[in-house]
C-alpha positions in Angstrom: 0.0 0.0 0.0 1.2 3.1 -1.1 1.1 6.4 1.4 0.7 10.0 -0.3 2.0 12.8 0.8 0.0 15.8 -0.3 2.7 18.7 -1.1 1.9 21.7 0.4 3.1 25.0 -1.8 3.1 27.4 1.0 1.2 29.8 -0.7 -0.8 30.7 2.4 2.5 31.8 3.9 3.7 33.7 0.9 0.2 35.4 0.5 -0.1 36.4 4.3 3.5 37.9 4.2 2.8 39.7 1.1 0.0 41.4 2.6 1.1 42.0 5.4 3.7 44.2 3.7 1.7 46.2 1.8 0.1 46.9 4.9 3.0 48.0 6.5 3.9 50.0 3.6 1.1 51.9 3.5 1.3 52.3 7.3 4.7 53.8 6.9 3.8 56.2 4.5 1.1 57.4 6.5 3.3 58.6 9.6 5.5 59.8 7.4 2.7 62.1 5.9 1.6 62.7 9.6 4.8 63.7 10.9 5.5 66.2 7.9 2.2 68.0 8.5 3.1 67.9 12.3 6.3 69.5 11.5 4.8 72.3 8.8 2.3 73.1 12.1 4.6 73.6 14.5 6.8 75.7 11.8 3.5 78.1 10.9 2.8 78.4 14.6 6.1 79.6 15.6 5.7 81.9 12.0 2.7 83.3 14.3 4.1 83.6 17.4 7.4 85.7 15.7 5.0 87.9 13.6 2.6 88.8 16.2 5.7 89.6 18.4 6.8 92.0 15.7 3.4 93.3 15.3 2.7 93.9 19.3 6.5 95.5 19.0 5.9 98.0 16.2 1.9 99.1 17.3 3.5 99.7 21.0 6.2 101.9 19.2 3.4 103.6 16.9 1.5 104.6 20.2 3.7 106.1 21.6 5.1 107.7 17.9 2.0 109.0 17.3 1.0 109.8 20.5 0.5 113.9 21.2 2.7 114.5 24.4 0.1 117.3 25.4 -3.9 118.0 25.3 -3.6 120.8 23.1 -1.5 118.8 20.6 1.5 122.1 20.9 3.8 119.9 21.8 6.3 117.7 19.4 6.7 114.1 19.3 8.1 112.5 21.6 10.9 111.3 18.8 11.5 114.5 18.1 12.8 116.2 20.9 15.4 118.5 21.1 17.6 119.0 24.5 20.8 120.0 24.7 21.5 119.7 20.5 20.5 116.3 20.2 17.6 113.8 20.4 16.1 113.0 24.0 15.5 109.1 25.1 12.3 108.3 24.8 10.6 105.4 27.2 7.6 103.3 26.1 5.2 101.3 27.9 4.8 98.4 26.5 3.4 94.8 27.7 3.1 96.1 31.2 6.7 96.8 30.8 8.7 100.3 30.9 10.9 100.2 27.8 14.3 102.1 27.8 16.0 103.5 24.3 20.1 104.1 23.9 20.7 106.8 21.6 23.3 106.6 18.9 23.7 109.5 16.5 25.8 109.4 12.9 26.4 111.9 10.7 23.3 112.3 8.5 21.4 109.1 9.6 19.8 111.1 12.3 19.2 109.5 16.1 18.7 105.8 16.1 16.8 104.5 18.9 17.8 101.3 20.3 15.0 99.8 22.9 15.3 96.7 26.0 13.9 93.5 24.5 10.0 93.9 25.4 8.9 89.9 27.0 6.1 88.8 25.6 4.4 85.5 26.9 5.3 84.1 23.2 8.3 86.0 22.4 10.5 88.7 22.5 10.2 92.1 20.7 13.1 94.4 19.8 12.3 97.9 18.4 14.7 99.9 17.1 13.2 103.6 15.7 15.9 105.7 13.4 14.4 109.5 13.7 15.5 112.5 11.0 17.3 110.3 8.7 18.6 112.5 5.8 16.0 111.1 2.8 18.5 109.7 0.0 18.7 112.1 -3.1 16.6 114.5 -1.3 16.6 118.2 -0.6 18.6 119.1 3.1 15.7 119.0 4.8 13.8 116.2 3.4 13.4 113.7 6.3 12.6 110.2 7.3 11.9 108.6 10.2 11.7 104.6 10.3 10.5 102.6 13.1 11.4 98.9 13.0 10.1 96.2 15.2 11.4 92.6 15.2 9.9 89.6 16.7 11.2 86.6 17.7 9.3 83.3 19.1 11.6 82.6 22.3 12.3 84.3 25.7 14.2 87.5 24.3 17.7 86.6 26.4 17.9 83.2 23.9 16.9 86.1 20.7 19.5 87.9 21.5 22.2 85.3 22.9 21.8 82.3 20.2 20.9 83.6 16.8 21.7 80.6 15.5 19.0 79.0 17.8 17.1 76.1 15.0 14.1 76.8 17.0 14.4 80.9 16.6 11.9 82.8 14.1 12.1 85.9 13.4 9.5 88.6 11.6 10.3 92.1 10.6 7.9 94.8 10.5 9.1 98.5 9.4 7.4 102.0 9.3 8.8 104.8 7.3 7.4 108.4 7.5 8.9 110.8 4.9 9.2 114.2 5.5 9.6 117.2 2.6 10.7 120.5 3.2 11.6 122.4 6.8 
């Protein structure tokens, strides 16, 4: 008597492994898609964060730019003025904070305002405001004044201490006012 063996092929194996790797395939390039669109979130939301630092910056600098110093409106901007020859430091309020400028002057770029970092609870802002610039192929007393606000989406000390931070964004907003005639 004579025993067969039935052969088995193994194409139950073959067929559950092949599956099984095109599901894993799939899988795969879903997280991949997943993580991307993670990543391009995070990247926009750190855009916002910079941008509405900057923006918060330069509308703080703008108050108080366009702010009349007196009821009667006789008085200059507080920008423009004069003691002693040359440009007076201005303080903002800003954020809850009081906001000190440092005052550099050059030879026909006018007074250049440099403020403190203002904390924001996203950010950092850093305004820097450059007052009776000489307008470029202008009369002598054609003016410019341009205010500057940048905004950054960390603490300010790690703005201004790591600008190579990969985490950093930064947004730049700027205001220019020309002036023409005395």
């Amino acid at each position: 008597m004579m025993i067969y063996k039935k052969q088995q092929g193994g194409y139950i194996i073959l067929f559950t492994v092949l599956i099984v790797t095109l599901i894993l395939a799939m899988s795969l390039g879903i997280a991949n898609v997943s993580v991307r669109e993670q990543n391009l979130t995070r990247s926009s939301r750190e855009s916002h964060y910079a941008l509405f630092a900057a923006d918060t910056g330069g509308e703080c600098v703008l108050y108080h730019y366009n702010k009349p110093t007196s009821y009667n409106n006789d008085e200059p901007n507080p920008f423009h003025t004069i003691v002693g020859g040359g440009h007076a430091p201005v303080f903002l309020s800003c954020a809850n904070q009081e906001v000190g400028s440092v005052i550099q002057s050059q030879p026909g770029a006018g007074a250049v305002y440099s403020f403190e970092p203002i904390n924001l609870s996203h950010g950092c802002a850093i305004i820097t405001a450059r007052i009776d610039e000489q307008v470029p192929n202008g009369a002598l007393t054609d003016r410019r004044d341009t205010l500057v606000s940048k905004g950054y989406n960390v603490p300010c000390d790690e703005a201004t201490s790591n600008p190579v931070s990969p985490r950093r964004v930064e947004r730049v907003l700027e205001y220019t006012y020309d002036y023409t005639g005395s």
